[in-house]
VOVOLUM-761920 format. One record per residue (C-alpha): residue in one letter; chain; x, y, z; residue number from 1. Coordinates in nm, 3 decimals. Example, Ala and Ser with C-alpha at 12.3 -4.5 7.8 and 13.67 -1.06 7.14 Angstrom:
REM residues 2
+------+------+---------+---------+---------+-----+
| code | unit |      px |      py |      pz | pos |
+------+------+---------+---------+---------+-----+
|    a |    A |   1.230 |  -0.450 |   0.780 |   1 |
|    s |    A |   1.367 |  -0.106 |   0.714 |   2 |
+------+------+---------+---------+---------+-----+
REM end
This chain:
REM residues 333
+------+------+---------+---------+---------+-----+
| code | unit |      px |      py |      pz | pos |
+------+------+---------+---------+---------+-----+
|    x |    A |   7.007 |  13.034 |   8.512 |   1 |
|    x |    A |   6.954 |  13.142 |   8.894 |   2 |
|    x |    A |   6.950 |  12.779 |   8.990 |   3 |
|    x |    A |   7.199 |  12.678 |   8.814 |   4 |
|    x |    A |   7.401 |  12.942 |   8.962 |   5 |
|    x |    A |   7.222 |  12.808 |   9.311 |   6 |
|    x |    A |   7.289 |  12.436 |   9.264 |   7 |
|    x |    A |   7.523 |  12.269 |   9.495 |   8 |
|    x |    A |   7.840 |  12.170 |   9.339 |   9 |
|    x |    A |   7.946 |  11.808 |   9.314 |  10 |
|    x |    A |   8.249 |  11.887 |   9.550 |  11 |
|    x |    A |   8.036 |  12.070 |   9.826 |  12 |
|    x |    A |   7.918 |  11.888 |  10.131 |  13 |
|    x |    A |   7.600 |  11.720 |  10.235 |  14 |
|    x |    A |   7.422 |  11.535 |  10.527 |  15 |
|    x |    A |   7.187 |  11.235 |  10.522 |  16 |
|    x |    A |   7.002 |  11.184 |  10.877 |  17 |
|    x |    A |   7.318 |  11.405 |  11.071 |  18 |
|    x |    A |   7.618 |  11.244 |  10.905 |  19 |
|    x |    A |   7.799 |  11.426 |  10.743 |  20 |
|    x |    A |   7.941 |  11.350 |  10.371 |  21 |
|    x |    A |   8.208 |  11.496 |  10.227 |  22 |
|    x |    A |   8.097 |  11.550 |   9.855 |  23 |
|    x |    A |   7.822 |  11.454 |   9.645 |  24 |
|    x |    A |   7.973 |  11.162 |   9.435 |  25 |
|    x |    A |   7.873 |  10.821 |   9.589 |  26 |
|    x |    A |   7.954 |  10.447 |   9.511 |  27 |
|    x |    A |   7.658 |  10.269 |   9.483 |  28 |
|    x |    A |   7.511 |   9.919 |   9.659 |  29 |
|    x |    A |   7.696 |   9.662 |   9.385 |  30 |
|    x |    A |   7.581 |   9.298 |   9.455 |  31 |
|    x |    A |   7.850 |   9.054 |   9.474 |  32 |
|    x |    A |   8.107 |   9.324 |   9.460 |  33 |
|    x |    A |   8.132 |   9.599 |   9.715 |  34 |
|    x |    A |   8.339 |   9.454 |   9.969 |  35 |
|    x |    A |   8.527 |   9.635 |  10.187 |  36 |
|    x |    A |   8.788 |   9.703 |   9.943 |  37 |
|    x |    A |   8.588 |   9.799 |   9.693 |  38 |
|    x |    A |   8.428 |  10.088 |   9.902 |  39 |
|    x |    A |   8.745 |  10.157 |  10.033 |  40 |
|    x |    A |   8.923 |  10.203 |   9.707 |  41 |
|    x |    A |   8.620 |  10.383 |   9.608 |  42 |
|    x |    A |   8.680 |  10.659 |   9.954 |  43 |
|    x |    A |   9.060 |  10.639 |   9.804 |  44 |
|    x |    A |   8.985 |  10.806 |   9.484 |  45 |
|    x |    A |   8.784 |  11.045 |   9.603 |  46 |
|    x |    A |   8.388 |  10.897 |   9.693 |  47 |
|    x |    A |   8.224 |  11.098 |  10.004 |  48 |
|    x |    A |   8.015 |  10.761 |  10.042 |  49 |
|    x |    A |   8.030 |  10.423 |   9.955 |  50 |
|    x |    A |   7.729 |  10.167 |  10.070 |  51 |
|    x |    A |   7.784 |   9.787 |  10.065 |  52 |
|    x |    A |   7.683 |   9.507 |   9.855 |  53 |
|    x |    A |   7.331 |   9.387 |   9.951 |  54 |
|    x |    A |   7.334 |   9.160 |  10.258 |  55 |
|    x |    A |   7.098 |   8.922 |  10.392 |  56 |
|    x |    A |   6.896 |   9.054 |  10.675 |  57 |
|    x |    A |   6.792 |   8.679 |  10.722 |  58 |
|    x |    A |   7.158 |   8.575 |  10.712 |  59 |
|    x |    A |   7.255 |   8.840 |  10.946 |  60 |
|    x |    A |   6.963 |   8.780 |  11.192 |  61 |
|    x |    A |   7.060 |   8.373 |  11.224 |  62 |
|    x |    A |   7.422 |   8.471 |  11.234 |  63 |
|    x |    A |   7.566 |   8.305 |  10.919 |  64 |
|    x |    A |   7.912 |   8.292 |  10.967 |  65 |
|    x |    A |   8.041 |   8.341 |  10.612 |  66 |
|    x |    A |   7.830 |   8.666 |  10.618 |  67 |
|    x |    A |   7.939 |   8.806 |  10.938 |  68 |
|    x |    A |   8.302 |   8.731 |  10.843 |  69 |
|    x |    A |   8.292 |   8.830 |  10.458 |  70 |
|    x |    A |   8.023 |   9.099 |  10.423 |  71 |
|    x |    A |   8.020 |   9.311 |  10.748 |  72 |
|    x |    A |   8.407 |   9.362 |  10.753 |  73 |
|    x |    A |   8.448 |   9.760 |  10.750 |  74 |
|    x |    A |   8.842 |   9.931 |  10.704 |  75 |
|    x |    A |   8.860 |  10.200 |  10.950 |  76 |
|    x |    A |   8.928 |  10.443 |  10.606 |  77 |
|    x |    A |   8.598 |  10.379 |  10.508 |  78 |
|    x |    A |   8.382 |  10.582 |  10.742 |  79 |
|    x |    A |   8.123 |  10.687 |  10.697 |  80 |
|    x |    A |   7.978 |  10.352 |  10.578 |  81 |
|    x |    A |   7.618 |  10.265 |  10.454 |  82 |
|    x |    A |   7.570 |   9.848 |  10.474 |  83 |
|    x |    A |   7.264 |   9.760 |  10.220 |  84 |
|    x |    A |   6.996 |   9.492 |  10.381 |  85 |
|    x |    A |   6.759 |   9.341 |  10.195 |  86 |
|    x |    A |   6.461 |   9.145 |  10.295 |  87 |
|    x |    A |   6.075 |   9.085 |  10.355 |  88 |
|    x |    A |   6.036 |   9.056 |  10.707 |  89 |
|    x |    A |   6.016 |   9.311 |  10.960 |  90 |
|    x |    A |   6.122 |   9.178 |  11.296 |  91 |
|    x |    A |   6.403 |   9.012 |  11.108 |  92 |
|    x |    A |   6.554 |   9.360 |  10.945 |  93 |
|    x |    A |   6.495 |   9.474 |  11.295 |  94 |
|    x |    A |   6.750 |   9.254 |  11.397 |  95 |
|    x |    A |   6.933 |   9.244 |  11.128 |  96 |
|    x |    A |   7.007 |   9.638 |  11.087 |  97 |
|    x |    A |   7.129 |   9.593 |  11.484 |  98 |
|    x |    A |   7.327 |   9.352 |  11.410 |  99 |
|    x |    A |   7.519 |   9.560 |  11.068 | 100 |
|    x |    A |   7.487 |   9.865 |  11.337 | 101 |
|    x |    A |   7.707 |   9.680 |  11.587 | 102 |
|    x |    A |   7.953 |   9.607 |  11.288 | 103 |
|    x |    A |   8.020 |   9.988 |  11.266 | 104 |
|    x |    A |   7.832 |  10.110 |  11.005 | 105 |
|    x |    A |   7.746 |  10.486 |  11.003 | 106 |
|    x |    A |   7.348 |  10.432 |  10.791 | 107 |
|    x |    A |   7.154 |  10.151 |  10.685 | 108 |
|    x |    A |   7.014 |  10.138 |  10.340 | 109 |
|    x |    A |   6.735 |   9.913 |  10.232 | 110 |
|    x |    A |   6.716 |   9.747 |   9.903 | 111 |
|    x |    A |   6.439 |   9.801 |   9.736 | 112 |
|    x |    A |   6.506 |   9.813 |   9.350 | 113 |
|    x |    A |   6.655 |   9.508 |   9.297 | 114 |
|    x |    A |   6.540 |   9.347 |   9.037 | 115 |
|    x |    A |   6.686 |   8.973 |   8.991 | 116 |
|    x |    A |   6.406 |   8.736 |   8.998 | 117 |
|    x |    A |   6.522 |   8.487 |   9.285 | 118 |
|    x |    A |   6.560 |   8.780 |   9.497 | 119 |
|    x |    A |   6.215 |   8.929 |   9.387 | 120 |
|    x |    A |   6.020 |   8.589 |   9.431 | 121 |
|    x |    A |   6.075 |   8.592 |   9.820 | 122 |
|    x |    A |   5.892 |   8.948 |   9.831 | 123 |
|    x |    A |   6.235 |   9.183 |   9.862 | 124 |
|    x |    A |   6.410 |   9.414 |   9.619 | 125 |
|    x |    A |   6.175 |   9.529 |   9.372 | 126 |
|    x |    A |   5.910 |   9.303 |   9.483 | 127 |
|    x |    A |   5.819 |   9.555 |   9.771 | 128 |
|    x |    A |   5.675 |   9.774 |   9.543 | 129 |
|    x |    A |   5.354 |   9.576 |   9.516 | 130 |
|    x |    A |   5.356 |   9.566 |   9.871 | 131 |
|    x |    A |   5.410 |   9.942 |  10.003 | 132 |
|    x |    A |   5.306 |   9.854 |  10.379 | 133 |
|    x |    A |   5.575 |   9.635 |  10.419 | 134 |
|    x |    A |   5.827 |   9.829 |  10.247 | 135 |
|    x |    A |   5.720 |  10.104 |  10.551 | 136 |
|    x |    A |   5.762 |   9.853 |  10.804 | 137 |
|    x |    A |   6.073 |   9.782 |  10.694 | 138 |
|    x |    A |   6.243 |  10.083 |  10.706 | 139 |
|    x |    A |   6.093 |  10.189 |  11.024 | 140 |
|    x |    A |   6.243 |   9.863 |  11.148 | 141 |
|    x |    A |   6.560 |   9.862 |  11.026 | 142 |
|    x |    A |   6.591 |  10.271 |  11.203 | 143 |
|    x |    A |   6.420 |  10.110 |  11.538 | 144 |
|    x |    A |   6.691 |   9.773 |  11.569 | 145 |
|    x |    A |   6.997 |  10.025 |  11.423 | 146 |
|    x |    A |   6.943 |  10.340 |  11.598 | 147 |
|    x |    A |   7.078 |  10.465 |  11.252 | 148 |
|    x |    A |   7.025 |  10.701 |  10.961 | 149 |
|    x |    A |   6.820 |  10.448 |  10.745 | 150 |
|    x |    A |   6.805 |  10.539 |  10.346 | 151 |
|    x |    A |   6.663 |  10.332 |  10.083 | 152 |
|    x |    A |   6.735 |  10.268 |   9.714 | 153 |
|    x |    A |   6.457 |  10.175 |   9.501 | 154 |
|    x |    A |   6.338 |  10.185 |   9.106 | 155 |
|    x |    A |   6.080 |  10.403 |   8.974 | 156 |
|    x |    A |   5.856 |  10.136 |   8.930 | 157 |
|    x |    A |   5.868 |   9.752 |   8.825 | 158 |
|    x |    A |   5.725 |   9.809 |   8.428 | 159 |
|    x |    A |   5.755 |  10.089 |   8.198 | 160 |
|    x |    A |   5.544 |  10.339 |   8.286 | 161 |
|    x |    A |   5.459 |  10.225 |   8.617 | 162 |
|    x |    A |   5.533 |  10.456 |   8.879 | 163 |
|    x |    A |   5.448 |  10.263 |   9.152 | 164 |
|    x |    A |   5.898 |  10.337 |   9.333 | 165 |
|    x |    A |   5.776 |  10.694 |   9.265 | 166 |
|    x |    A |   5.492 |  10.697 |   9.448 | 167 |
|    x |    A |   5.608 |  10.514 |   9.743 | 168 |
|    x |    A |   5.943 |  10.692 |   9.774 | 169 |
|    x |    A |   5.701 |  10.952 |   9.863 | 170 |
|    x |    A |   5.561 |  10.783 |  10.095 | 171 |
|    x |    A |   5.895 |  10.613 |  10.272 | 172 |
|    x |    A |   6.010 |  11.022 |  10.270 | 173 |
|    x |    A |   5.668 |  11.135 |  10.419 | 174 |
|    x |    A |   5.562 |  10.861 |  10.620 | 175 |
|    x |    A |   5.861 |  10.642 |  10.656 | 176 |
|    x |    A |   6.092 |  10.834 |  10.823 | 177 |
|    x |    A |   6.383 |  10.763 |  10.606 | 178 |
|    x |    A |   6.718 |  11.010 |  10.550 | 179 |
|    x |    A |   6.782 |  10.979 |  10.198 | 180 |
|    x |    A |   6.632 |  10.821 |   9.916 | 181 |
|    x |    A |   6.894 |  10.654 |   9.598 | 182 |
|    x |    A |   6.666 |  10.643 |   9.307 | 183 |
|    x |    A |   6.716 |  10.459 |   8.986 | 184 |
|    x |    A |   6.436 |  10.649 |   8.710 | 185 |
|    x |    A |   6.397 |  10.274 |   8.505 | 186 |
|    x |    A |   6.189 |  10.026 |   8.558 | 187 |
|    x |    A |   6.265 |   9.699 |   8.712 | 188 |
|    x |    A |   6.214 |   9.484 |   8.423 | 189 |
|    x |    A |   6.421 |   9.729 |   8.224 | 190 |
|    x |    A |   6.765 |   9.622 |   8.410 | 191 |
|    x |    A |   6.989 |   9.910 |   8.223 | 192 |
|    x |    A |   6.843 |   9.940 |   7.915 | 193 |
|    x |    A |   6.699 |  10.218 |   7.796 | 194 |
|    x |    A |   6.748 |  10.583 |   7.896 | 195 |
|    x |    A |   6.651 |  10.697 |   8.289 | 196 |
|    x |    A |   6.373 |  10.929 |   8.374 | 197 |
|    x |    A |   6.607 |  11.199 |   8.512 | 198 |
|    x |    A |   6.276 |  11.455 |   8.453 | 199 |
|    x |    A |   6.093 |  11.185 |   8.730 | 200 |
|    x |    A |   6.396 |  11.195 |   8.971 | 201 |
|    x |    A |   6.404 |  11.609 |   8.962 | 202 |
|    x |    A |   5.974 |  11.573 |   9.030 | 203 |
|    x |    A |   6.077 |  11.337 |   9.332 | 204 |
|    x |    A |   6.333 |  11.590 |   9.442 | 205 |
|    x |    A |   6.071 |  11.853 |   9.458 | 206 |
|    x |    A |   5.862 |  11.674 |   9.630 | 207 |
|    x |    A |   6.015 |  11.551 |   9.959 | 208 |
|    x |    A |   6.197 |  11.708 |  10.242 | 209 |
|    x |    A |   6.527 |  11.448 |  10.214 | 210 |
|    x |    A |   6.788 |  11.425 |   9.974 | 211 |
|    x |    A |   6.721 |  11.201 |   9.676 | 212 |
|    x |    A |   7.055 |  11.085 |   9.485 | 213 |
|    x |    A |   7.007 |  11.014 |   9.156 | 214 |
|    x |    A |   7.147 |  10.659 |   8.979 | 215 |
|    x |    A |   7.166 |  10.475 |   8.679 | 216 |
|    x |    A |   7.329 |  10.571 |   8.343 | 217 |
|    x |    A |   7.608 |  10.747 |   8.436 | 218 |
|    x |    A |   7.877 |  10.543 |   8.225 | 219 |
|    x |    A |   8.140 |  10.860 |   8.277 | 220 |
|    x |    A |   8.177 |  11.190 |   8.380 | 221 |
|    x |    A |   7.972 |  11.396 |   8.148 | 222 |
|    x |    A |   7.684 |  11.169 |   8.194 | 223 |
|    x |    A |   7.726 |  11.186 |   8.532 | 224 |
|    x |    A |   7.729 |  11.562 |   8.504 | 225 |
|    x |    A |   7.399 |  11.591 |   8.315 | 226 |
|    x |    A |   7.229 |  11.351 |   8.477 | 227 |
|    x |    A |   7.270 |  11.584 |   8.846 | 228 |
|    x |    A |   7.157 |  11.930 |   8.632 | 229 |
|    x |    A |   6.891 |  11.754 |   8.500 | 230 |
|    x |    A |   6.747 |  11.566 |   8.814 | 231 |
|    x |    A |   6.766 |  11.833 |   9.038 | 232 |
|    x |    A |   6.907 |  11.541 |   9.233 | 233 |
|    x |    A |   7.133 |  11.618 |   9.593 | 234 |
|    x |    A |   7.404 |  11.391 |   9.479 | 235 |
|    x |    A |   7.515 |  11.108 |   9.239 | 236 |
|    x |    A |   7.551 |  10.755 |   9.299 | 237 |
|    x |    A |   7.812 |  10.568 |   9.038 | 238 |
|    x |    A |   7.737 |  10.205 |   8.964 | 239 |
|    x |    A |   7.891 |  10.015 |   8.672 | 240 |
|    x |    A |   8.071 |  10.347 |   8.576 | 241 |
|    x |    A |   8.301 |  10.274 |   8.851 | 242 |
|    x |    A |   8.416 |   9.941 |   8.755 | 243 |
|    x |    A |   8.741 |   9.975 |   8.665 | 244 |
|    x |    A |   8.726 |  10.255 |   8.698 | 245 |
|    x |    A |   8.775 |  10.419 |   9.025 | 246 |
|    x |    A |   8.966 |  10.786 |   8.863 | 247 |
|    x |    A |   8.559 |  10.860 |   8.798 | 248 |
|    x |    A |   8.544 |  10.941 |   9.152 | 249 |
|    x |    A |   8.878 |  11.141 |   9.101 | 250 |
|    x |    A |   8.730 |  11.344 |   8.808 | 251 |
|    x |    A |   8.389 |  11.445 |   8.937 | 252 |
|    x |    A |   8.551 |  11.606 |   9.214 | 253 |
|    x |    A |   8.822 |  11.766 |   9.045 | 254 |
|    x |    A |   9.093 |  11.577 |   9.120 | 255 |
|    x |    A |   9.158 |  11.468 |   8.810 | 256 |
|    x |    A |   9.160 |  11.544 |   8.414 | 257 |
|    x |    A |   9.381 |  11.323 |   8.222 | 258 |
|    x |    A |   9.336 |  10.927 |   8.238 | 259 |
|    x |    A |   9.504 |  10.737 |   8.398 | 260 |
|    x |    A |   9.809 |  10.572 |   8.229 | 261 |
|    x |    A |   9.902 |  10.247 |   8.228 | 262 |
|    x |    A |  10.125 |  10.238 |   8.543 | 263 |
|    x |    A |   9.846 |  10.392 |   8.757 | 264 |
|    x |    A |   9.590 |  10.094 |   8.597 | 265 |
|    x |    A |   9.870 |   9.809 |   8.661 | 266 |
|    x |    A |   9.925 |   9.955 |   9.027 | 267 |
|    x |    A |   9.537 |   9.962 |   9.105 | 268 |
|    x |    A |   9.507 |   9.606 |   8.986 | 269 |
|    x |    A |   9.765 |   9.496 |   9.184 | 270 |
|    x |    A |   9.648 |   9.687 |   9.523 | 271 |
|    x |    A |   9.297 |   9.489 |   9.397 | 272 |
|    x |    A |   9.488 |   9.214 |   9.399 | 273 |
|    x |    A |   9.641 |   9.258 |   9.718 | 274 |
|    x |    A |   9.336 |   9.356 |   9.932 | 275 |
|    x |    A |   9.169 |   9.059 |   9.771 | 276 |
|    x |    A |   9.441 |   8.788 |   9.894 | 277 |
|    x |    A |   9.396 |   9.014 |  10.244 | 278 |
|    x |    A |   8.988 |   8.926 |  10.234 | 279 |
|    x |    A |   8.984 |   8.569 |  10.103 | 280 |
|    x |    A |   9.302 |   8.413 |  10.111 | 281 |
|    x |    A |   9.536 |   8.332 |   9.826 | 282 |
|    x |    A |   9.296 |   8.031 |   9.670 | 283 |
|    x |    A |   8.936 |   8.232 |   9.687 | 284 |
|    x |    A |   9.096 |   8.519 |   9.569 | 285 |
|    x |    A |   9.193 |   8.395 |   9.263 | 286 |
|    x |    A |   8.934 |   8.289 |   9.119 | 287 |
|    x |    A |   8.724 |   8.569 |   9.290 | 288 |
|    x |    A |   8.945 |   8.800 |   9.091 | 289 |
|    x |    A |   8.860 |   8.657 |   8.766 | 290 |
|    x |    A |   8.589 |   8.878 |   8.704 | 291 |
|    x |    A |   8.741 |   9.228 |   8.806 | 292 |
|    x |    A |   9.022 |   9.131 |   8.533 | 293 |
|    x |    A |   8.826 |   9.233 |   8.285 | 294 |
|    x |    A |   8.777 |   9.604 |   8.391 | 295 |
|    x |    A |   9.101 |   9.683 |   8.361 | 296 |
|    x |    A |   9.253 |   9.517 |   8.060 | 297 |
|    x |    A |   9.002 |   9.719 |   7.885 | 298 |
|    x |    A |   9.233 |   9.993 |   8.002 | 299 |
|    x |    A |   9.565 |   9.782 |   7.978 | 300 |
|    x |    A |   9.527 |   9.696 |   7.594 | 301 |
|    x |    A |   9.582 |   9.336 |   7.687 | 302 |
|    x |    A |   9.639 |   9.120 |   7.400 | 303 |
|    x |    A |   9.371 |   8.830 |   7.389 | 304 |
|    x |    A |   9.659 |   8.601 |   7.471 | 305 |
|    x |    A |   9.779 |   8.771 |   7.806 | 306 |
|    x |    A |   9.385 |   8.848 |   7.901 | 307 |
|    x |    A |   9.307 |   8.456 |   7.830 | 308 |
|    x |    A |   9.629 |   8.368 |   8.073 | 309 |
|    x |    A |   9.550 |   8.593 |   8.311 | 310 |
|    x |    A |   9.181 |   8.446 |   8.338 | 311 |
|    x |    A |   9.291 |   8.096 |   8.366 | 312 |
|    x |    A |   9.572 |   8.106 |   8.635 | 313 |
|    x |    A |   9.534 |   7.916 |   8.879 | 314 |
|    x |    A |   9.709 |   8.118 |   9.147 | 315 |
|    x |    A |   9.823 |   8.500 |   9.235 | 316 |
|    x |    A |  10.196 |   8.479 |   9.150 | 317 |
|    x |    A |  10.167 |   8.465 |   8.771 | 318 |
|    x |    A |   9.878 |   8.736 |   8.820 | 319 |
|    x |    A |  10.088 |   8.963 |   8.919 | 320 |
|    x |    A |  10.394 |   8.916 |   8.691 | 321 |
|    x |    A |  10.139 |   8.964 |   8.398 | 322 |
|    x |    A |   9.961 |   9.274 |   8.542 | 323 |
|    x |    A |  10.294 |   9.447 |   8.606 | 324 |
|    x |    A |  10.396 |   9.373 |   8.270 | 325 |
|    x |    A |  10.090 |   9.524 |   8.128 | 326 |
|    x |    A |  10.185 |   9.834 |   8.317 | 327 |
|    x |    A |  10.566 |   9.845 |   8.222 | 328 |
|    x |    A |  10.612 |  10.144 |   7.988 | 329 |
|    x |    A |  10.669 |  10.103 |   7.649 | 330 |
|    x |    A |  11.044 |  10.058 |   7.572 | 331 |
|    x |    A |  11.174 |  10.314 |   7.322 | 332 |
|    x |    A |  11.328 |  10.235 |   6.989 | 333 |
+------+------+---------+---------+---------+-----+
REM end
């Protein structure tokens, strides 16, 4: 009961490597997704942190211009910032973590967890925990090019009952020099099946001198709850959760009991919708939009008809006409 009584609440501050975050509720590193927007309506509703989709440190190093131009754009709002690298080289991260440093980010983060196979198969992600030298090099590089904070996220190990993330999350705390450490307690090849070793995250915790912030499961708020008593862990990191979803944020640090209603969804689509014309233009937005539709019809009790419609239009216009009539009230008899 006496740490319970000690713990941290989920509203209370925190610092990784001197920067200071406001609460303990994070958005996490979603690839193909966290944009600028997305992390910013994530700060909106209430997220002390939000770190970037993963980004090329080979891109960033030879100065792809679709990266530079899509995937290092930061709001002002958003600060602090983490941008996620990923890669297998050291002199490149080097460069590339300069590079996402001169952008304005606040920390670097270093992917290590991933576990998609064509990202894997060039030795990054989840791959670098069969090689725990280079993961070292790695983050000492990215901290030596960025002159930043550098945190990492990584799984607790790339089969079921391999602990092999455990082990050298240990070792990137103790040896590494990084701030933080995001851990995700399944194994690689698990994806996000299966229940999370929130018992291995609170061991981790124990064990090193940074904070460790706890991810995977944490579908709402009361599984987000548990799963911070349980791990011991300094903060949470919402993933999938958030989708959708972005009154999580709101209710984790007490801004917020009820759901939202059907206005509030309809207006967050269309400030989605909005931002995502402001990022890509009117074409590449919509059909980037196609898949955040989905998120929020759950919400919007879209008929199959409307949800189909909205899917296949071609442009913004009729996008919004059918969102706002999703969120018109219903009309009383």
């Amino acid at each position: 009961m006496t740490e319970a009584r000690n713990r941290p609440e989920l509203t209370d501050p925190f610092e990784i490597g001197g920067v200071s975050i406001s609460n303990r509720v994070l958005l996490a590193p979603l690839a193909g997704i966290g944009n600028w927007f997305v992390r910013l309506q994530a700060k909106r509703h209430g997220a002390g942190l939000a770190v970037s989709e993963m980004v090329s440190s080979f891109a960033l190093h030879y100065r792809n211009e679709r990266t530079l131009r899509d995937l290092l754009r930061i709001h002002p709002d958003e600060h602090p910032v983490s941008l996620q690298l990923f890669g297998h080289d050291a002199d490149v991260m080097r460069s590339g973590a300069a590079i996402a440093a001169e952008a304005g980010a606040d920390l670097i983060d270093i992917n290590m967890g991933c576990p998609v196979p064509k990202v894997r198969k060039t030795g990054a992600g989840a791959q670098l925990l069969r090689d725990p030298e280079l993961a070292l090099d790695l983050a000492r590089a990215a901290a030596e090019g960025s002159g930043l904070p550098v945190t990492v996220k990584v799984r607790s190990g790339l089969e079921a009952g391999d602990r092999s993330g455990f082990e050298l999350a240990l070792r990137l705390a103790e040896e590494g020099g990084v701030a933080a450490i995001a851990f995700h307690p399944r194994a690689a090849t698990k994806g996000h099946k299966g229940k999370p070793d929130y018992a291995l995250t609170r061991e981790l915790a124990e064990r090193v001198d940074v904070p460790v912030i706890v991810s995977g499961g944490l579908s709402d708020a009361e599984a987000a709850r548990a799963a911070y008593a349980e791990s011991g862990a300094a903060a949470v990191m919402l993933a999938r959760g958030s989708l959708g979803n972005p009154w999580l944020f709101e209710e984790l640090t007490g801004r917020r009991r009820e759901p939202p209603s059907p206005e509030e969804v309809a207006a967050e689509l269309l400030w989605v919708t909005e931002r995502a014309e402001e990022h890509l233009g009117r074409e590449r937005a919509a059909r980037y939009l196609r898949k955040f539709y989905p998120w929020y019809l759950e919400r919007l009790a879209a008929s199959p008809e409307v949800a189909d419609e909205l899917q296949r239009s071609a442009g913004l216009e009729r996008a919004r006409q059918l969102i706002a009539m999703l969120g018109e009230p219903l009309a009383v008899a």
